[in-house]
mmCIF file of the N, C-alpha and C atoms, coordinates in Angstrom:
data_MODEL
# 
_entry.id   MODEL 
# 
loop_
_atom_site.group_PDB 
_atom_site.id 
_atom_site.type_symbol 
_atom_site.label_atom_id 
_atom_site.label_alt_id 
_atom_site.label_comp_id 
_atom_site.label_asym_id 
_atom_site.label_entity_id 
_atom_site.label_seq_id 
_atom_site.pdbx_PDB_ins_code 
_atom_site.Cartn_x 
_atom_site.Cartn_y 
_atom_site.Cartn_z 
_atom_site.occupancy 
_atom_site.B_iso_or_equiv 
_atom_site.pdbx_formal_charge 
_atom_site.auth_seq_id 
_atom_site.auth_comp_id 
_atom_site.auth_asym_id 
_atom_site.auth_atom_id 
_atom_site.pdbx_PDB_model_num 
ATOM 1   N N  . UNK A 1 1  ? 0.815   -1.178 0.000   1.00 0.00 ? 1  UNK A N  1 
ATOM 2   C CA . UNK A 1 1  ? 0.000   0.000  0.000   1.00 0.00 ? 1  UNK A CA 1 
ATOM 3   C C  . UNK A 1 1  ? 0.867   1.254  0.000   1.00 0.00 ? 1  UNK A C  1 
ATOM 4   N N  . UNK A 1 2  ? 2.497   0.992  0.415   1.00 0.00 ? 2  UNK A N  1 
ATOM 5   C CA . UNK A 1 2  ? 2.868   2.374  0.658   1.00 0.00 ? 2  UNK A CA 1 
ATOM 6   C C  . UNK A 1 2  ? 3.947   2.493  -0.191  1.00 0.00 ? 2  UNK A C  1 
ATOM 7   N N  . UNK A 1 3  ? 3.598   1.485  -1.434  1.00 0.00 ? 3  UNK A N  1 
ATOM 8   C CA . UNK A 1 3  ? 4.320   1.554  -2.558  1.00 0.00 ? 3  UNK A CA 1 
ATOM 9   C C  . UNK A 1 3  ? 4.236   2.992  -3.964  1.00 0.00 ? 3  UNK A C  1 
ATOM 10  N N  . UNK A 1 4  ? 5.025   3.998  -3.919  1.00 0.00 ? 4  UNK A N  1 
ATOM 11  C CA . UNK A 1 4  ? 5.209   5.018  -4.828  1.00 0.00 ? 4  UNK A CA 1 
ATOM 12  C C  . UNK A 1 4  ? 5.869   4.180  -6.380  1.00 0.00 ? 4  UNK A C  1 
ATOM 13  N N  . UNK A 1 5  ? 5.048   3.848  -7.187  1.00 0.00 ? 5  UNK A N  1 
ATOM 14  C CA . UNK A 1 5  ? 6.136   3.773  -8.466  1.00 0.00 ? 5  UNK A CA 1 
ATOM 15  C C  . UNK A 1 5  ? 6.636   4.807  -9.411  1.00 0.00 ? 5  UNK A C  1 
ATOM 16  N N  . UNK A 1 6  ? 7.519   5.118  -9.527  1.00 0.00 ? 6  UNK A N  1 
ATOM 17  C CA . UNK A 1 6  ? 7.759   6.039  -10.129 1.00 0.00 ? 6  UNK A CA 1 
ATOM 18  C C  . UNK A 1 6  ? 7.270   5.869  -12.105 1.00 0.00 ? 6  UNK A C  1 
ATOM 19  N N  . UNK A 1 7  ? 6.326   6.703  -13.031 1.00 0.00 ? 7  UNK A N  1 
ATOM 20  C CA . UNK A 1 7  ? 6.398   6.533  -13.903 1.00 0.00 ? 7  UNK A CA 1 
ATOM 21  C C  . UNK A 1 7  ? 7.456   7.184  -15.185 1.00 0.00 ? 7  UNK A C  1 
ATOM 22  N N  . UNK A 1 8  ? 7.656   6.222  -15.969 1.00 0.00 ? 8  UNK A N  1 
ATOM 23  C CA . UNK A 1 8  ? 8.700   6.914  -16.564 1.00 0.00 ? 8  UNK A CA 1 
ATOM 24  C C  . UNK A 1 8  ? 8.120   7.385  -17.960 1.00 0.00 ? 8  UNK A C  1 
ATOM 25  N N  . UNK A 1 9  ? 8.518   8.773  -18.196 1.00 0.00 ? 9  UNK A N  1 
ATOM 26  C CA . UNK A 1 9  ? 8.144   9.691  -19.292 1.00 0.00 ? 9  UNK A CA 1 
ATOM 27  C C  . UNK A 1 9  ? 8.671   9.070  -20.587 1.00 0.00 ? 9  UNK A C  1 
ATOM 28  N N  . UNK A 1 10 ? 8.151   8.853  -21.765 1.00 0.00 ? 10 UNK A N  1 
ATOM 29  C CA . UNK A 1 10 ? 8.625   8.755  -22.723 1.00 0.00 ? 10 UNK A CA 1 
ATOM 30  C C  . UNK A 1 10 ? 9.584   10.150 -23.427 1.00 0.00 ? 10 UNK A C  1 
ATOM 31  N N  . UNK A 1 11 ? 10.891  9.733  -23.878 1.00 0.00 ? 11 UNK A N  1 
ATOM 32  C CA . UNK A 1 11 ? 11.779  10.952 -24.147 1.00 0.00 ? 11 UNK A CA 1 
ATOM 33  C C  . UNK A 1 11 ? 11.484  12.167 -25.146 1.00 0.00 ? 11 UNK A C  1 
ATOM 34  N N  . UNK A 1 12 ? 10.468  11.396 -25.870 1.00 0.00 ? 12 UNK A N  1 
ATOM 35  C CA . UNK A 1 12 ? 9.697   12.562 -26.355 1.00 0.00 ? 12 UNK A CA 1 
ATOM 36  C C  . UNK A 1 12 ? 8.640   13.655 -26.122 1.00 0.00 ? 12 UNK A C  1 
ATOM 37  N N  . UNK A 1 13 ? 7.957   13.242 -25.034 1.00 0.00 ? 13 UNK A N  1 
ATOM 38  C CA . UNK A 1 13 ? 6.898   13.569 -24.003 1.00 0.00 ? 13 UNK A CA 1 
ATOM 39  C C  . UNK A 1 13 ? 7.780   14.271 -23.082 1.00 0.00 ? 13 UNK A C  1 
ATOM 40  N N  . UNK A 1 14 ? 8.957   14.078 -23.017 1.00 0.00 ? 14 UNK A N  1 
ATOM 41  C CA . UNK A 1 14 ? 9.324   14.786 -21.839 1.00 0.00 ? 14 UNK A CA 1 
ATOM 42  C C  . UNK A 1 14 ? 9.095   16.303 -21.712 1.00 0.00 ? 14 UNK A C  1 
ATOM 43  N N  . UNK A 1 15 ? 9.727   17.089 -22.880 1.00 0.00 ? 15 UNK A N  1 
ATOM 44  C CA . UNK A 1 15 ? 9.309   18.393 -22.896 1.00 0.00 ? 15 UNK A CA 1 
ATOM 45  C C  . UNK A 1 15 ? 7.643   18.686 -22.380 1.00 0.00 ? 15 UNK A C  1 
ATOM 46  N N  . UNK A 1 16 ? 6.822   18.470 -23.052 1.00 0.00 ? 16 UNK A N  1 
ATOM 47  C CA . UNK A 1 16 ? 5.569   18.603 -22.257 1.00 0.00 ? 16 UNK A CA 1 
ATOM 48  C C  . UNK A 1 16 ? 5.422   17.831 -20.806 1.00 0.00 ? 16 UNK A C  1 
ATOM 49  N N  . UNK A 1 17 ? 5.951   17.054 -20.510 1.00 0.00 ? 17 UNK A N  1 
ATOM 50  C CA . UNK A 1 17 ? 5.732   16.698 -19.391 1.00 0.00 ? 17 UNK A CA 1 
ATOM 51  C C  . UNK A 1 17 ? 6.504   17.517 -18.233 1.00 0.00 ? 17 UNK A C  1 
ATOM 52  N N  . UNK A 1 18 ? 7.879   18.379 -18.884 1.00 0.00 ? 18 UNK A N  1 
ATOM 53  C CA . UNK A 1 18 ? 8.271   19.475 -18.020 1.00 0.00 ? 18 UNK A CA 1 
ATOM 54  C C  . UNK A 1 18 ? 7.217   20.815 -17.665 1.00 0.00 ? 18 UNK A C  1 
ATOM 55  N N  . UNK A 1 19 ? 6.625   20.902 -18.982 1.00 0.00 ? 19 UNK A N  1 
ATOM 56  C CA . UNK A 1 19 ? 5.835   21.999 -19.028 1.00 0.00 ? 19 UNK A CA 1 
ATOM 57  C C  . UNK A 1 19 ? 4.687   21.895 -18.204 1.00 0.00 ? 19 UNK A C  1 
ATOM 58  N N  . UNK A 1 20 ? 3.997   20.377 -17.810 1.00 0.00 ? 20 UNK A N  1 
ATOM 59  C CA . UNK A 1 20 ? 3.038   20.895 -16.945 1.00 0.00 ? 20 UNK A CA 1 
ATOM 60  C C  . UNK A 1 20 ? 3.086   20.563 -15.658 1.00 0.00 ? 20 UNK A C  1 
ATOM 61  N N  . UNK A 1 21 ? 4.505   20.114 -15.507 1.00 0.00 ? 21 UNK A N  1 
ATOM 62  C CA . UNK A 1 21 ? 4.780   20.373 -13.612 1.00 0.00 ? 21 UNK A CA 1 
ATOM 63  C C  . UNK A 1 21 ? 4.874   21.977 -13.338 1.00 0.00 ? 21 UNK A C  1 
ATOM 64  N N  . UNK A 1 22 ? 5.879   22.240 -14.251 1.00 0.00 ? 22 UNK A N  1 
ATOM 65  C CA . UNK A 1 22 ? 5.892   24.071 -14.133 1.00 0.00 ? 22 UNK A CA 1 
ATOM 66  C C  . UNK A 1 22 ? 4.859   24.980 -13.624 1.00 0.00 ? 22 UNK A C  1 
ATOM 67  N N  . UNK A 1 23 ? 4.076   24.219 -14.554 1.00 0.00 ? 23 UNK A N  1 
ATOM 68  C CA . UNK A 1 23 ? 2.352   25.239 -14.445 1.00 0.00 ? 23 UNK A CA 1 
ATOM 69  C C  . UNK A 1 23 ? 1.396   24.994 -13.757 1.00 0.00 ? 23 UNK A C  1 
ATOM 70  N N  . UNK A 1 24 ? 1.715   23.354 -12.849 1.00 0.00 ? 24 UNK A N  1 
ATOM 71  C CA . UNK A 1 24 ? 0.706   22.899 -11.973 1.00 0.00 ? 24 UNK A CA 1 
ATOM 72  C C  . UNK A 1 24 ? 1.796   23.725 -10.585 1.00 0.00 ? 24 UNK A C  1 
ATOM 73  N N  . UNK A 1 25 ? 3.435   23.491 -10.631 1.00 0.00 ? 25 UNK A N  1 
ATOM 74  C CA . UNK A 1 25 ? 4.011   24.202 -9.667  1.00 0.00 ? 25 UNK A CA 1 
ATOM 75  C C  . UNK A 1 25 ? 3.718   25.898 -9.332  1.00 0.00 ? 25 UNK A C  1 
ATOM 76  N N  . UNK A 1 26 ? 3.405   26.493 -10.744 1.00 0.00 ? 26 UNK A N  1 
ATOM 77  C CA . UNK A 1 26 ? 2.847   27.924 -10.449 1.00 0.00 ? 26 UNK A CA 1 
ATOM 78  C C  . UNK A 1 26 ? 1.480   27.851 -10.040 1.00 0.00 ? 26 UNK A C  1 
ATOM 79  N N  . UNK A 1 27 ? 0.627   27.110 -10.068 1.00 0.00 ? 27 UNK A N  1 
ATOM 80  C CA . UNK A 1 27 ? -0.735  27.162 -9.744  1.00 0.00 ? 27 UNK A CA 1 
ATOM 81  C C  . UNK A 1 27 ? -0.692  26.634 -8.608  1.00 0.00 ? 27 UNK A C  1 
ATOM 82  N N  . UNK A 1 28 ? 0.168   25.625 -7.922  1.00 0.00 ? 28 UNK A N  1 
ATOM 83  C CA . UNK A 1 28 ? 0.098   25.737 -6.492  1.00 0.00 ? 28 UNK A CA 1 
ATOM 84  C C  . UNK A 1 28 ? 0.324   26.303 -5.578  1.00 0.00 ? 28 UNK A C  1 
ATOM 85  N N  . UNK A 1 29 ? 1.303   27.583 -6.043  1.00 0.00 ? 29 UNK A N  1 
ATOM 86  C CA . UNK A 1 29 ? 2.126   28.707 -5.007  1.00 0.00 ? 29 UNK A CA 1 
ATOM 87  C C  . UNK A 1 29 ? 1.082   29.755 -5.586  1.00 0.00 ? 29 UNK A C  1 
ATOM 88  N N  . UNK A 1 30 ? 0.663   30.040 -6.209  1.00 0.00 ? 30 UNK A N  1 
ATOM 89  C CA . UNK A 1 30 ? -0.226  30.874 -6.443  1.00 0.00 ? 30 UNK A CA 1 
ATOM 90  C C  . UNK A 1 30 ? -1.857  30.607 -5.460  1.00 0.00 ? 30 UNK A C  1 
ATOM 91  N N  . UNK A 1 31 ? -2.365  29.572 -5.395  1.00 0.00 ? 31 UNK A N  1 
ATOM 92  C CA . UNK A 1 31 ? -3.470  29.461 -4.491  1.00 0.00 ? 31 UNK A CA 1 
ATOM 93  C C  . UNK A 1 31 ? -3.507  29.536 -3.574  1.00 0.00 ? 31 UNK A C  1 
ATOM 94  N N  . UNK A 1 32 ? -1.523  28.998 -2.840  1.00 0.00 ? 32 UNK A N  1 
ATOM 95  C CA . UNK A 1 32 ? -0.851  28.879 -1.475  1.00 0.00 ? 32 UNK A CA 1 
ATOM 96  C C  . UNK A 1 32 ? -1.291  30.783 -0.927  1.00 0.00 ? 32 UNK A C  1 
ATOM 97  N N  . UNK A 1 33 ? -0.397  31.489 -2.136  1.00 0.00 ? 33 UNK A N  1 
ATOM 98  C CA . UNK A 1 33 ? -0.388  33.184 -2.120  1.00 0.00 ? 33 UNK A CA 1 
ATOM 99  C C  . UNK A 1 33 ? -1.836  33.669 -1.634  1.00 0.00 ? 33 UNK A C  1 
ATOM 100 N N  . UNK A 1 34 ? -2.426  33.618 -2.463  1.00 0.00 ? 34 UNK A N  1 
ATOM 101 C CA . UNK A 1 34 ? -3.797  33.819 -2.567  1.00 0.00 ? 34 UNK A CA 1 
ATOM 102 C C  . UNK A 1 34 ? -4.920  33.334 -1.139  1.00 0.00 ? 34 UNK A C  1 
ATOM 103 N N  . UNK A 1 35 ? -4.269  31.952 -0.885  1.00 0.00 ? 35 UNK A N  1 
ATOM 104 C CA . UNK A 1 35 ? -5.087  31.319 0.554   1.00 0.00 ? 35 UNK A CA 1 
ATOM 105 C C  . UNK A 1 35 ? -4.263  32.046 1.859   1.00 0.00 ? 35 UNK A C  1 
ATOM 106 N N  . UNK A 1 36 ? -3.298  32.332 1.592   1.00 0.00 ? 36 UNK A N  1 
ATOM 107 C CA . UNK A 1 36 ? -3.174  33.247 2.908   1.00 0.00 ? 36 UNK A CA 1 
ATOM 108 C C  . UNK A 1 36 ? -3.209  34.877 2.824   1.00 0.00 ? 36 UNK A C  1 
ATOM 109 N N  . UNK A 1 37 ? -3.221  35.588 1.810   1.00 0.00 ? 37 UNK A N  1 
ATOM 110 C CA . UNK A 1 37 ? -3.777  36.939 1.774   1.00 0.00 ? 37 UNK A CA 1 
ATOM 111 C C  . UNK A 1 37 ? -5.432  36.993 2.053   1.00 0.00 ? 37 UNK A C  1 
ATOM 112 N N  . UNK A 1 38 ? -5.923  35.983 1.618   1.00 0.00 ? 38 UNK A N  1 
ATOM 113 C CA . UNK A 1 38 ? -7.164  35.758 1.726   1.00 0.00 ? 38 UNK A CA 1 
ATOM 114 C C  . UNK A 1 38 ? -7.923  35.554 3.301   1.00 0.00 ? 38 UNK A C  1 
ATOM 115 N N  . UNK A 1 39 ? -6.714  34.434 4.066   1.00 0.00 ? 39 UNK A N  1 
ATOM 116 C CA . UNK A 1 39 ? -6.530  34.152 5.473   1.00 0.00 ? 39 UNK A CA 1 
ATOM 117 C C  . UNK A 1 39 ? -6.335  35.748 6.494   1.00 0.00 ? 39 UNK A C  1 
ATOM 118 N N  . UNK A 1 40 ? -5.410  36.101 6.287   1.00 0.00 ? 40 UNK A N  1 
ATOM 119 C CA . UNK A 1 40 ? -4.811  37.570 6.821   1.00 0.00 ? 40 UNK A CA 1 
ATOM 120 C C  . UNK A 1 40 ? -6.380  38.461 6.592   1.00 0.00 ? 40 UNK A C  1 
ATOM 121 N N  . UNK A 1 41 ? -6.752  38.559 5.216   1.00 0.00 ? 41 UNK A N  1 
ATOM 122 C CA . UNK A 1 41 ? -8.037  39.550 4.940   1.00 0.00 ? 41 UNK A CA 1 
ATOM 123 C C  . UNK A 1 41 ? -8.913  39.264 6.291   1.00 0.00 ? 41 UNK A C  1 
ATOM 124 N N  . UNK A 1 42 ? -9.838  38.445 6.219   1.00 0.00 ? 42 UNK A N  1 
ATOM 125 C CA . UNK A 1 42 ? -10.519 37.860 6.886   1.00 0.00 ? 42 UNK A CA 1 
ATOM 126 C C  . UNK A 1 42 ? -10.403 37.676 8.357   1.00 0.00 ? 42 UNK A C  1 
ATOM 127 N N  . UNK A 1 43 ? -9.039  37.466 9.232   1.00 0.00 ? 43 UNK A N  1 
ATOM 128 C CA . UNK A 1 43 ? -8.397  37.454 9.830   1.00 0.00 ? 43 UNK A CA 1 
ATOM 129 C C  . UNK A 1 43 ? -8.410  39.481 11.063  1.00 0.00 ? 43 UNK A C  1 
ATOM 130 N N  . UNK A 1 44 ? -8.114  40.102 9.803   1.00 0.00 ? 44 UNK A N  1 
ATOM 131 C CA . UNK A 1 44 ? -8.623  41.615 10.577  1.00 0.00 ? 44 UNK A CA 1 
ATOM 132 C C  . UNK A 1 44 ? -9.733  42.150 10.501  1.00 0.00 ? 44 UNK A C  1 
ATOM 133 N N  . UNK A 1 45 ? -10.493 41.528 9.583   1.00 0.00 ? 45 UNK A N  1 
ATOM 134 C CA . UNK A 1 45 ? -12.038 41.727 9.444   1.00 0.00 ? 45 UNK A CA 1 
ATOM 135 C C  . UNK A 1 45 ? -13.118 41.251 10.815  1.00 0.00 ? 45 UNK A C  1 
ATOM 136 N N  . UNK A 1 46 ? -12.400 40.094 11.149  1.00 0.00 ? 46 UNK A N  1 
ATOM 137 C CA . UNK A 1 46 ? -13.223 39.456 12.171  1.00 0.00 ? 46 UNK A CA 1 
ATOM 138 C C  . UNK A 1 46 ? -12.327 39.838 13.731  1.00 0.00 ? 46 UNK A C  1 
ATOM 139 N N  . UNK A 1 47 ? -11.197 40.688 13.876  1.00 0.00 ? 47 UNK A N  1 
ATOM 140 C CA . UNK A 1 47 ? -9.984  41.007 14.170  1.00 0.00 ? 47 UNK A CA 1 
ATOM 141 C C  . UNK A 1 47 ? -11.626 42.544 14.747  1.00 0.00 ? 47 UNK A C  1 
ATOM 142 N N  . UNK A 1 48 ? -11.277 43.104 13.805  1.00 0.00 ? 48 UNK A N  1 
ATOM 143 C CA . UNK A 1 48 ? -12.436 44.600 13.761  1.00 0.00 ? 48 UNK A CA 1 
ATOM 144 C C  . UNK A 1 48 ? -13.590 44.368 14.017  1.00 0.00 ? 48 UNK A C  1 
ATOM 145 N N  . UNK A 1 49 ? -14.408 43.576 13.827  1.00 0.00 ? 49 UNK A N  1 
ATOM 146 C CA . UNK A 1 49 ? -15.563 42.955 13.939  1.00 0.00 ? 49 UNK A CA 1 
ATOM 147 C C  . UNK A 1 49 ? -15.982 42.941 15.719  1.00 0.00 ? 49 UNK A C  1 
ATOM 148 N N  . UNK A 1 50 ? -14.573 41.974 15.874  1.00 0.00 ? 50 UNK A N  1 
ATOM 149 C CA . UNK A 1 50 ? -14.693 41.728 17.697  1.00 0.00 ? 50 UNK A CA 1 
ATOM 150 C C  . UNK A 1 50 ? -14.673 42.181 18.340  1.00 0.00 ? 50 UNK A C  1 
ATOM 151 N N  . UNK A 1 51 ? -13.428 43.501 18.165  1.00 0.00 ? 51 UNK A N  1 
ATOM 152 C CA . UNK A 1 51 ? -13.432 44.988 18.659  1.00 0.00 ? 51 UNK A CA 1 
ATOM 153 C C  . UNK A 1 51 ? -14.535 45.661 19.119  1.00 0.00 ? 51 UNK A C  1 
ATOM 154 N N  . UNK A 1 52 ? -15.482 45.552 17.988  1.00 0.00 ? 52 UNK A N  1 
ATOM 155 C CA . UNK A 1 52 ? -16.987 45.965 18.531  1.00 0.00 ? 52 UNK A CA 1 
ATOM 156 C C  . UNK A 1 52 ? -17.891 45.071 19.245  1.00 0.00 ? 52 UNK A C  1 
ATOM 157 N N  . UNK A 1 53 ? -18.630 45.013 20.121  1.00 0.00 ? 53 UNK A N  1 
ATOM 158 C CA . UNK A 1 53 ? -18.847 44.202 21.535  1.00 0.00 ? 53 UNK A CA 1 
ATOM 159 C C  . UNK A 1 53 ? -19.859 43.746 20.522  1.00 0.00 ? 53 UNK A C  1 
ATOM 160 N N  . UNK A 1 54 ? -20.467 44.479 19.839  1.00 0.00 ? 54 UNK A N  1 
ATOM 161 C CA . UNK A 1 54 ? -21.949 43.793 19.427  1.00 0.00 ? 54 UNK A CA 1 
ATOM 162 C C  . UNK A 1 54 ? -21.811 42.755 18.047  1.00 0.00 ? 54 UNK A C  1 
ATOM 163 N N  . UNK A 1 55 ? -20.511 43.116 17.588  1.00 0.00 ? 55 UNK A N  1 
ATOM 164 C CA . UNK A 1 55 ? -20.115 42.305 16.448  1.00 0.00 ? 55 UNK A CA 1 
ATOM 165 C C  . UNK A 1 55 ? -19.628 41.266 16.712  1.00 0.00 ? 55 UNK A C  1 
ATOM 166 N N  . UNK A 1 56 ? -19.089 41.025 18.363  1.00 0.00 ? 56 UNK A N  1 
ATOM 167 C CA . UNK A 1 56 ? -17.987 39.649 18.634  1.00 0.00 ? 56 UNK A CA 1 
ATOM 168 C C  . UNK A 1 56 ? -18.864 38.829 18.449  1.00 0.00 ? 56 UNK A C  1 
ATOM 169 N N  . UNK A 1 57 ? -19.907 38.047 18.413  1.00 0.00 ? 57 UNK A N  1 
ATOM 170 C CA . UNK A 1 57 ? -20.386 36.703 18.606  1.00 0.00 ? 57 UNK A CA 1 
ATOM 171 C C  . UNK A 1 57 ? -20.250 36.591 16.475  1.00 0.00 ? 57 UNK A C  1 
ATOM 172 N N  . UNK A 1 58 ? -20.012 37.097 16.537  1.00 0.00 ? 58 UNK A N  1 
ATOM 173 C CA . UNK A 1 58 ? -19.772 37.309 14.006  1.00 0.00 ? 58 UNK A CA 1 
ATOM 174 C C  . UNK A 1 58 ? -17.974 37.217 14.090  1.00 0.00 ? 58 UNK A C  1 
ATOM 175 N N  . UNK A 1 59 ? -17.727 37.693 14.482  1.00 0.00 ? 59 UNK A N  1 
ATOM 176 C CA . UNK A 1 59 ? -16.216 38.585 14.424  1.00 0.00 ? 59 UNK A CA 1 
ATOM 177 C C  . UNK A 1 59 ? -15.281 37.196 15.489  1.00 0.00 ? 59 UNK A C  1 
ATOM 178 N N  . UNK A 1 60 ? -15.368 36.693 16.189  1.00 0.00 ? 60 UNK A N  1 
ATOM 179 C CA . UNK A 1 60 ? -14.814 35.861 16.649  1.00 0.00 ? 60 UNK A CA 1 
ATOM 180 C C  . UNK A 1 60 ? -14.346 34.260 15.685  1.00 0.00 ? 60 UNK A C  1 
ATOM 181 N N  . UNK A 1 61 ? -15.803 33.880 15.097  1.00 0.00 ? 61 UNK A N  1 
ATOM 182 C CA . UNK A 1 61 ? -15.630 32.394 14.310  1.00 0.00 ? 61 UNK A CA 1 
ATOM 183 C C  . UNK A 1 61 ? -14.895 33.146 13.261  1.00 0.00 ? 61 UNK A C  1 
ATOM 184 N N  . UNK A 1 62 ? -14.801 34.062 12.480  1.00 0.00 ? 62 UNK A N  1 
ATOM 185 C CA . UNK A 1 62 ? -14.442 34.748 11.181  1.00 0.00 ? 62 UNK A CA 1 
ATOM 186 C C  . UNK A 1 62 ? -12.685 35.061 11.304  1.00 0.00 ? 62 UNK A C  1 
ATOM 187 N N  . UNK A 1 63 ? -12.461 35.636 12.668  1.00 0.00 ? 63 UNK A N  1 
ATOM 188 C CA . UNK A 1 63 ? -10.925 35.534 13.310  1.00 0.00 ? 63 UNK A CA 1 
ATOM 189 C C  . UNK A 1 63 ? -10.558 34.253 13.239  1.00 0.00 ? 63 UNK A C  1 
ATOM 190 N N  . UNK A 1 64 ? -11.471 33.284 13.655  1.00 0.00 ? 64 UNK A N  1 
ATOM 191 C CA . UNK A 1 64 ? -10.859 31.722 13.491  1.00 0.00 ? 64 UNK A CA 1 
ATOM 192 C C  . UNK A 1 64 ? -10.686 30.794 12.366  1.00 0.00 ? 64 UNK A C  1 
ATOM 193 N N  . UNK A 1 65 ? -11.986 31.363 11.573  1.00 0.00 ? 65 UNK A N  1 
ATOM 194 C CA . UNK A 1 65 ? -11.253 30.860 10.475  1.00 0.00 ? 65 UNK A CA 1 
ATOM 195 C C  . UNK A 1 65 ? -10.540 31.442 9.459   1.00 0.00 ? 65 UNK A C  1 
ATOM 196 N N  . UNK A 1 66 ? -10.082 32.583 9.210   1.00 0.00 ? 66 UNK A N  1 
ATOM 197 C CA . UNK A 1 66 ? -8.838  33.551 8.982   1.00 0.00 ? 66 UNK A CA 1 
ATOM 198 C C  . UNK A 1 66 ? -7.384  32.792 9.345   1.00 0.00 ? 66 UNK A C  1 
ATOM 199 N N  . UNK A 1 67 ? -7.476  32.047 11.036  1.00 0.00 ? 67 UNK A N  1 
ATOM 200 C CA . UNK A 1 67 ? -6.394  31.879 10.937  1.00 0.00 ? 67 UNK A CA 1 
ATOM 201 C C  . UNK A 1 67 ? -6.365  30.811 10.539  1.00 0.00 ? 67 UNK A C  1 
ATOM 202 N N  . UNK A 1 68 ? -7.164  29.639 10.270  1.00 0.00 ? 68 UNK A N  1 
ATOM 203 C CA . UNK A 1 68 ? -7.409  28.230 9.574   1.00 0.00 ? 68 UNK A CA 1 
ATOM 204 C C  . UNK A 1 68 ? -6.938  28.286 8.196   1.00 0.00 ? 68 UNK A C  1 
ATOM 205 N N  . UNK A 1 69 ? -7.403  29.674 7.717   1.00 0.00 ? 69 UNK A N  1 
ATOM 206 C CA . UNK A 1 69 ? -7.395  29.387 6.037   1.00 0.00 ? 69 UNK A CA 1 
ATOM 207 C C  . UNK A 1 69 ? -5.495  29.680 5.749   1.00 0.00 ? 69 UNK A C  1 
ATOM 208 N N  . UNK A 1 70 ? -4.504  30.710 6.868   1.00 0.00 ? 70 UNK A N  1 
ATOM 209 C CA . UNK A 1 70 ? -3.743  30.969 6.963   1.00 0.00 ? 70 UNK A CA 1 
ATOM 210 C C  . UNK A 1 70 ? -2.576  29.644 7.339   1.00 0.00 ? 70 UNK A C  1 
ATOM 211 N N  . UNK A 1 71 ? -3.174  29.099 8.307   1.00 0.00 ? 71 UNK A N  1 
ATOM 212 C CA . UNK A 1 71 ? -2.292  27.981 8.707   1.00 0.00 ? 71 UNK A CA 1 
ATOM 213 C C  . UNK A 1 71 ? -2.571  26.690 7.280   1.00 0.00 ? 71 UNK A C  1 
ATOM 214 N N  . UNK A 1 72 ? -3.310  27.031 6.963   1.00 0.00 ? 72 UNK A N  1 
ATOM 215 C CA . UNK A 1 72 ? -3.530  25.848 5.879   1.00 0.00 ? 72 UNK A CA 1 
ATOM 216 C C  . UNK A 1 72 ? -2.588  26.070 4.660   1.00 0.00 ? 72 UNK A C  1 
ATOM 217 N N  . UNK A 1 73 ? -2.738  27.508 3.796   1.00 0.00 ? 73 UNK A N  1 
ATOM 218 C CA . UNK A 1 73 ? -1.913  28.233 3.294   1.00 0.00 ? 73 UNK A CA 1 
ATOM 219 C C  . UNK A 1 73 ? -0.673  27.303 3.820   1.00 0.00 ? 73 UNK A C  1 
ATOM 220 N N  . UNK A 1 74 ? -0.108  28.089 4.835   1.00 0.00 ? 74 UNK A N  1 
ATOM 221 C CA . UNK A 1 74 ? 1.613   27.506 5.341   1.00 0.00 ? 74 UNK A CA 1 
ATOM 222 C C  . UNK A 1 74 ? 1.950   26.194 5.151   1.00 0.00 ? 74 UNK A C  1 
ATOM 223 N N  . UNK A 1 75 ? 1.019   24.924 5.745   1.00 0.00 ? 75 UNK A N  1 
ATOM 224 C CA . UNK A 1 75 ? 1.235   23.806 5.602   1.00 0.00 ? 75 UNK A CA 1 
ATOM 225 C C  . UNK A 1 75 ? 0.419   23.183 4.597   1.00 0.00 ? 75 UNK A C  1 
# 
């Protein structure tokens, strides 16, 4: 079960097969980017929210998951 096989590219395929690790590698640091600016946003929104007494019971879960979407981002 905790067998990885490695597949092997045909040498002609290889060029495209470089090309779409590249672009799946930019599309993963890019969502990474994106899921923690997104985390941080959200994060002082519910940050401001709590600040105001009548907003904390909104502004508290919204701080929490700010920092969820942030820690997820990282790892």
């Amino acid at each position: 079960m905790g067998e990885h096989r490695q597949k092997s590219v045909p040498l002609l395929l290889w060029p495209f097969y470089a090309i779409w690790r590249l672009l799946t590698f930019i599309l993963q640091l890019t969502g990474r980017i994106i899921c923690a600016i997104l985390g941080l946003a959200i994060m002082a929104a519910g940050t401001t929210l709590t600040i105001t007494i009548a907003g904390a019971p909104l502004g508290i879960p919204l701080t929490i998951f700010g920092f969820l979407l942030l820690i997820r981002a990282l790892f």
